[in-house]
N, CA, C and O of each residue as an XYZ file, in Angstrom:
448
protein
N      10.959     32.371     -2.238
C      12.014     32.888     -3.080
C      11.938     32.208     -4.446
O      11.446     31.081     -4.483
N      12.308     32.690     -5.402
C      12.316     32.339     -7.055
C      13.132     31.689     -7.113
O      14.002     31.833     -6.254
N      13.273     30.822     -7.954
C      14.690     30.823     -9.016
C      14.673     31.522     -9.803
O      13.767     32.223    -10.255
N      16.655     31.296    -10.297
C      16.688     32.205    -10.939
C      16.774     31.633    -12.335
O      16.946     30.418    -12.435
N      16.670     32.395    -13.457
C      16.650     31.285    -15.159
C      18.246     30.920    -14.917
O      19.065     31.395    -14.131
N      18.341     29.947    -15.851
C      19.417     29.498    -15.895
C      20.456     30.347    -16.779
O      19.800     30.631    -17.781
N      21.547     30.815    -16.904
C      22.896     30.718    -17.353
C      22.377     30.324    -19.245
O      22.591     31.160    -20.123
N      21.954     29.457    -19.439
C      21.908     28.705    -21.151
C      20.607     29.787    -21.412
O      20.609     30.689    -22.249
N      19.618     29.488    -20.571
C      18.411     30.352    -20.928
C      18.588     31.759    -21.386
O      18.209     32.294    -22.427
N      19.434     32.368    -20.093
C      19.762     33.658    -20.567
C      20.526     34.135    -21.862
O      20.339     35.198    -22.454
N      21.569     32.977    -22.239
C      22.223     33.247    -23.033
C      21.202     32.641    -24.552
O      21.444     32.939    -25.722
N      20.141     31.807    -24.086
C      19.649     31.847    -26.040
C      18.988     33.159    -26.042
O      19.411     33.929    -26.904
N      18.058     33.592    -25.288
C      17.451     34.727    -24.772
C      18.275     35.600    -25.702
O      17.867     35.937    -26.813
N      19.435     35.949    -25.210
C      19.982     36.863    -25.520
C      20.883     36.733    -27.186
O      21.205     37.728    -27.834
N      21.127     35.458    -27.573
C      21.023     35.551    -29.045
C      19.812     35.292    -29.879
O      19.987     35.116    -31.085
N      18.774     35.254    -29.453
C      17.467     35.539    -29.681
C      17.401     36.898    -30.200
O      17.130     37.231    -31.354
N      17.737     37.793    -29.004
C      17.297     38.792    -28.945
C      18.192     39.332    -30.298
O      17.462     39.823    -31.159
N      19.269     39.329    -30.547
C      20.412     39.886    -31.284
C      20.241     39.187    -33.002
O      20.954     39.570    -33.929
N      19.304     38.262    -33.126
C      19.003     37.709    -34.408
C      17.964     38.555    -34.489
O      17.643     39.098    -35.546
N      17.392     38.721    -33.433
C      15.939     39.675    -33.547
C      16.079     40.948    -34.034
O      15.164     41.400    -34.723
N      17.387     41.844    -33.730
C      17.824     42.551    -34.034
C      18.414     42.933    -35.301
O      18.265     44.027    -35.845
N      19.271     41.701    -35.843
C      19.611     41.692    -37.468
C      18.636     41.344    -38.335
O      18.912     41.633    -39.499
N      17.382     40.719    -38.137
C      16.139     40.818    -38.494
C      15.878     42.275    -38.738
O      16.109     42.698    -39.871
N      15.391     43.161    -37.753
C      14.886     44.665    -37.716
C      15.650     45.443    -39.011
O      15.183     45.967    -40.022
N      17.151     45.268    -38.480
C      18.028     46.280    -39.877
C      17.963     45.423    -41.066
O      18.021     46.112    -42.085
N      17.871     44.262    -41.283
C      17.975     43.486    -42.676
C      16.323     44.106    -43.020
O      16.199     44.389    -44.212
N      15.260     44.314    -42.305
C      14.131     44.913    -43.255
C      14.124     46.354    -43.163
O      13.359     47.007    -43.873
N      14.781     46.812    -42.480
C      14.632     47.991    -42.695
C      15.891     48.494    -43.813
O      15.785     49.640    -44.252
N      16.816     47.833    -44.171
C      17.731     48.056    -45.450
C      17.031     48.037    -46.679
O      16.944     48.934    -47.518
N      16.447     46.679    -46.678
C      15.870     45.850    -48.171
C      14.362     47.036    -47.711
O      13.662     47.013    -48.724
N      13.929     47.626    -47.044
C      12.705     48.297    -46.798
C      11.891     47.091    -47.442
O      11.448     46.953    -48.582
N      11.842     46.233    -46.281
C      10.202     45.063    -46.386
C       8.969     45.980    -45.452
O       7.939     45.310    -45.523
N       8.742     47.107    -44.713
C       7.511     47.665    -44.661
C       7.588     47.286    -43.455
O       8.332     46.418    -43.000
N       6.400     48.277    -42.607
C       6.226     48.599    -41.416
C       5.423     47.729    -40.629
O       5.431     47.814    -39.401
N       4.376     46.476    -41.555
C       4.216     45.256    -40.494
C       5.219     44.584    -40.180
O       5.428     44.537    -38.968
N       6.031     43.957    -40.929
C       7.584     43.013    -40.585
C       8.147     43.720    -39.281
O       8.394     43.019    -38.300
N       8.388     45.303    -39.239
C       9.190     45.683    -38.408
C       8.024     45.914    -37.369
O       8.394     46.467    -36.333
N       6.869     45.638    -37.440
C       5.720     45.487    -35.980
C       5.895     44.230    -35.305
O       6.082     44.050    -34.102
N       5.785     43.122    -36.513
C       6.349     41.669    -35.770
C       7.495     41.529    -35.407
O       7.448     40.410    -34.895
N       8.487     41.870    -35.311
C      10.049     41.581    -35.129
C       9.565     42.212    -33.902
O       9.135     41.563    -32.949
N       9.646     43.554    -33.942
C       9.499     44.475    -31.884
C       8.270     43.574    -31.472
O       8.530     43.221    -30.322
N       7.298     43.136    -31.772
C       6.678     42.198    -30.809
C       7.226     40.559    -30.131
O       7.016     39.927    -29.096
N       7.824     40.411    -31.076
C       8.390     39.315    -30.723
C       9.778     39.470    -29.633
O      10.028     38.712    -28.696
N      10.667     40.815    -30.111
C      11.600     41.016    -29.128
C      10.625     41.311    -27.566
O      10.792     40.627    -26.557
N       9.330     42.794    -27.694
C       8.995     42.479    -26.104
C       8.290     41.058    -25.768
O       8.024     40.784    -24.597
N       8.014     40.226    -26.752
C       7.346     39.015    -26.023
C       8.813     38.142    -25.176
O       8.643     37.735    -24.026
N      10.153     37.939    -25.862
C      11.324     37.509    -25.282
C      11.277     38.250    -23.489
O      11.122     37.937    -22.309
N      11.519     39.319    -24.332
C      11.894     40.327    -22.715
C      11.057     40.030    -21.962
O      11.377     39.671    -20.829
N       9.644     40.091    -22.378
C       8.712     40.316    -20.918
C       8.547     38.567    -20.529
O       8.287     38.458    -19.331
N       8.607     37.618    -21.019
C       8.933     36.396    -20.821
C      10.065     35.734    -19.634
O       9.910     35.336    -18.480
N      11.199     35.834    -20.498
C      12.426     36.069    -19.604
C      12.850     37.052    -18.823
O      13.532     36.527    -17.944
N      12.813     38.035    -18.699
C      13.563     38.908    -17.729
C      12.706     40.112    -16.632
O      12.964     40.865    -15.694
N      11.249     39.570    -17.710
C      10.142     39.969    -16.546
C       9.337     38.796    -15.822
O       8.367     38.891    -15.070
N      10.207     37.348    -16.389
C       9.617     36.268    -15.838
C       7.981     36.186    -15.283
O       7.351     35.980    -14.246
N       7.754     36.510    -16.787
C       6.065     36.204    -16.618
C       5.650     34.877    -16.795
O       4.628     34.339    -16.371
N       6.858     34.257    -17.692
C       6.441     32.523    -17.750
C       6.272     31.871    -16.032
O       5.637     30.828    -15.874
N       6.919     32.617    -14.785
C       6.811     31.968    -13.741
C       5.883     32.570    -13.087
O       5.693     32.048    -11.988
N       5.105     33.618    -13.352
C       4.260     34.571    -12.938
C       2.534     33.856    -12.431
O       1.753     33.142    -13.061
N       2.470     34.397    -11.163
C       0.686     34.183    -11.259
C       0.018     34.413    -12.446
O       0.596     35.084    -13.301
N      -1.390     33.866    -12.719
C      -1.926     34.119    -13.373
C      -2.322     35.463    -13.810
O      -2.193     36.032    -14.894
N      -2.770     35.778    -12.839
C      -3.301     37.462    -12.331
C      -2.339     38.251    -13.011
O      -2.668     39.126    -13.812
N      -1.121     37.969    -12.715
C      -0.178     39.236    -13.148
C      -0.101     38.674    -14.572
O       0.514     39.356    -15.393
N      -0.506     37.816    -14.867
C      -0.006     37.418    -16.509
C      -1.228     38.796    -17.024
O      -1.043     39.939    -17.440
N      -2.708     37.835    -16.684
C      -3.748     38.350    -17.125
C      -3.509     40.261    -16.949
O      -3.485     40.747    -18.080
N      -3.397     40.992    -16.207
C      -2.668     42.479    -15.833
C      -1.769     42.837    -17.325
O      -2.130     43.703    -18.122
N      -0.511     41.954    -17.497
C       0.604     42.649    -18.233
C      -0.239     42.382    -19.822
O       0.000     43.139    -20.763
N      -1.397     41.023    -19.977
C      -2.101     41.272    -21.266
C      -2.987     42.458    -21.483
O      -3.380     42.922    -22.553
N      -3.218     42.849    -20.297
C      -4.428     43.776    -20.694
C      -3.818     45.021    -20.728
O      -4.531     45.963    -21.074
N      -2.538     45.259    -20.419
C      -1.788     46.386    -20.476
C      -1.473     46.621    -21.940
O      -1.822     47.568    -22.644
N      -0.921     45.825    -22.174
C      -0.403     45.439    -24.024
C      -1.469     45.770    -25.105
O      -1.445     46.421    -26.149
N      -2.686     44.856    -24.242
C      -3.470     45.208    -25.289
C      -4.038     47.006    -25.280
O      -4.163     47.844    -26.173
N      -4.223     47.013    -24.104
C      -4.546     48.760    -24.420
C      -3.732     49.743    -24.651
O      -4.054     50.885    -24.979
N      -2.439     49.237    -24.450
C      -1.167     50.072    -25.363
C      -1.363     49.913    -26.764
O      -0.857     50.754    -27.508
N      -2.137     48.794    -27.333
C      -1.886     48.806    -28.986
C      -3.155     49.206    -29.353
O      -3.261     49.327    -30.573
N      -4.402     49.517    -28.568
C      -5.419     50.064    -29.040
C      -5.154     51.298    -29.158
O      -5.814     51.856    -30.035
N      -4.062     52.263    -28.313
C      -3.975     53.453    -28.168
C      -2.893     53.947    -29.199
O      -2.666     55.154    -29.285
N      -2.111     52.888    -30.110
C      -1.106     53.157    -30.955
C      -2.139     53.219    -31.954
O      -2.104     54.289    -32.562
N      -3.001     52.475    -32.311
C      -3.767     52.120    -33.246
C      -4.871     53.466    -33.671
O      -5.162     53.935    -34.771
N      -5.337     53.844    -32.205
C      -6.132     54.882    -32.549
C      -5.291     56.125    -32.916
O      -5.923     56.976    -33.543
N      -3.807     56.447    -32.617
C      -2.758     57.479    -32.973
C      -2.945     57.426    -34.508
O      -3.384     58.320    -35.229
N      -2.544     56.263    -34.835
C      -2.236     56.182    -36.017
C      -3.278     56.694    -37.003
O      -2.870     57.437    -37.895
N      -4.602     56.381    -36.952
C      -5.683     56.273    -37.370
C      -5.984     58.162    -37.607
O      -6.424     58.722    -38.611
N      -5.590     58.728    -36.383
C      -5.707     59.855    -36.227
C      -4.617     60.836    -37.347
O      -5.017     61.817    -37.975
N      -3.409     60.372    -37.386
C      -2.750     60.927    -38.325
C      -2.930     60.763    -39.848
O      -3.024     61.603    -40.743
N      -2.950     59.215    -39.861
C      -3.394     58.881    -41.120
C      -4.818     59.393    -42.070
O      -5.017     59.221    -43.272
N      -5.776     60.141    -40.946
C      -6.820     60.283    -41.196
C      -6.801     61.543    -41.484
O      -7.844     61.912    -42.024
N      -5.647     62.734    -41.263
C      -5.603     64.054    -41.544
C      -5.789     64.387    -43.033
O      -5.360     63.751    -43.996
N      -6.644     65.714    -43.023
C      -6.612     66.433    -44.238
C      -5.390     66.519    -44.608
O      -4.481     66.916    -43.878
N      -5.208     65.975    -46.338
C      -3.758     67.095    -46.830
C      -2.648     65.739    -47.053
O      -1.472     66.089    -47.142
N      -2.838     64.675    -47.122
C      -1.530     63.669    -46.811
C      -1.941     62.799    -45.737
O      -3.095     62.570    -45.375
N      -0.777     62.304    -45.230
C      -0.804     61.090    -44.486
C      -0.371     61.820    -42.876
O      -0.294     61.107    -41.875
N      -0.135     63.203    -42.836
C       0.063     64.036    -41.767
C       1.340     63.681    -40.705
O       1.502     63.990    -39.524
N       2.331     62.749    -41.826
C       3.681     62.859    -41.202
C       4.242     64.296    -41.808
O       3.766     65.054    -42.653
N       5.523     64.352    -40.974
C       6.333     65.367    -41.788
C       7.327     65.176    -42.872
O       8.175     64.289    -42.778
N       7.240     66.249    -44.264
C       7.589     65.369    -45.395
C       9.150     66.072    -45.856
O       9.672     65.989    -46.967
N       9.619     66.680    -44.800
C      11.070     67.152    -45.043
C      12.237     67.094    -44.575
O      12.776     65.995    -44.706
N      12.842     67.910    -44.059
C      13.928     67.658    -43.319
C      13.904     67.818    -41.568
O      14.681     67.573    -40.645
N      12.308     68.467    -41.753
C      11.964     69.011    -40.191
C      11.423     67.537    -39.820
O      10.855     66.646    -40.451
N      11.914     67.724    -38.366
C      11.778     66.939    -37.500
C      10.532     67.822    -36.233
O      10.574     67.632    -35.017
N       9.760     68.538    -36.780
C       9.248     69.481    -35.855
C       7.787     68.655    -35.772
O       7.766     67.451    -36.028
N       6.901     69.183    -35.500
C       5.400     68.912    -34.805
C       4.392     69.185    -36.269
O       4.481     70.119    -37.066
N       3.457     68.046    -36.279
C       2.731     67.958    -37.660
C       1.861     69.496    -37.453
O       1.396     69.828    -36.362
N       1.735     70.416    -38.818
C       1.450     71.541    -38.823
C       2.160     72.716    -38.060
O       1.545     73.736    -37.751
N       3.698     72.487    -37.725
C       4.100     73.658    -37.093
C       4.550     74.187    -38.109
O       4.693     73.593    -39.178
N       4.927     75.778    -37.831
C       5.189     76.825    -38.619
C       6.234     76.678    -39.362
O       7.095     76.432    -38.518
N       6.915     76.654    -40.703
C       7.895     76.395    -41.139
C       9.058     77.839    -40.991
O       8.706     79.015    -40.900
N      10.114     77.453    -40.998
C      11.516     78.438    -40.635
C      11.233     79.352    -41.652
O      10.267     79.344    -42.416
N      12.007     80.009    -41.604
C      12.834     81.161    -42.728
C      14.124     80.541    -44.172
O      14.582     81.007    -45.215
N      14.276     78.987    -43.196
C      15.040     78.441    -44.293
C      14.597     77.486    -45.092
O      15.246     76.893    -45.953
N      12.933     77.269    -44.657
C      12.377     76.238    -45.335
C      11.446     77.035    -46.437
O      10.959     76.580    -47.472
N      11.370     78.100    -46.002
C      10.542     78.976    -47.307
C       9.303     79.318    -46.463
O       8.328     79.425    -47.207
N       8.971     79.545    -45.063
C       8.111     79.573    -44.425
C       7.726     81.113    -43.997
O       6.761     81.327    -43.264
């Protein structure tokens, strides 16, 4: 059987997490850019998966597992990105009010 974290742990944890958080909106107000707000969410899942997925008490094995998961989650963000960024025409986000699918058909109210 485990222990369980302590009571203090949970609670810096969790104003951790909530500085981590006024971090995120203080750059995303002042717009400091989209690495700052990559390090802030890495650092919040490094808290979480630390504490409350208690990987700090974890076999090795499962450590080594949840790295190699991470890492091929960010190879696969990386190659997304690469893919959009790499489109003819722009940067192949959408540049209006649509929230629709890159290259879908525009409305009748967008002039489409």
């Amino acid at each position: 059987m485990t222990s369980r974290p302590s009571p203090a742990r949970l609670l810096l944890t969790w104003l951790l997490l909530l500085a981590l958080l006024a971090a995120t909106l203080g750059a995303y107000a002042l717009e400091l850019g989209l690495a700052l707000s990559l390090a802030i969410a890495t650092l919040k899942a490094a808290a979480i998966l630390r504490e409350f997925m208690e990987l700090r008490r974890a076999h090795p094995t499962l450590r080594l597992v949840a790295a190699g998961s991470l890492l091929f989650l960010a190879v696969l963000f990386c190659l997304t990105l690469a893919d959009v960024l790499g489109r003819p025409g722009g940067t192949g986000l959408s540049q209006g009010g649509s929230a629709g699918a890159v290259g879908a058909p525009k409305s009748k109210a967008e002039g489409g």
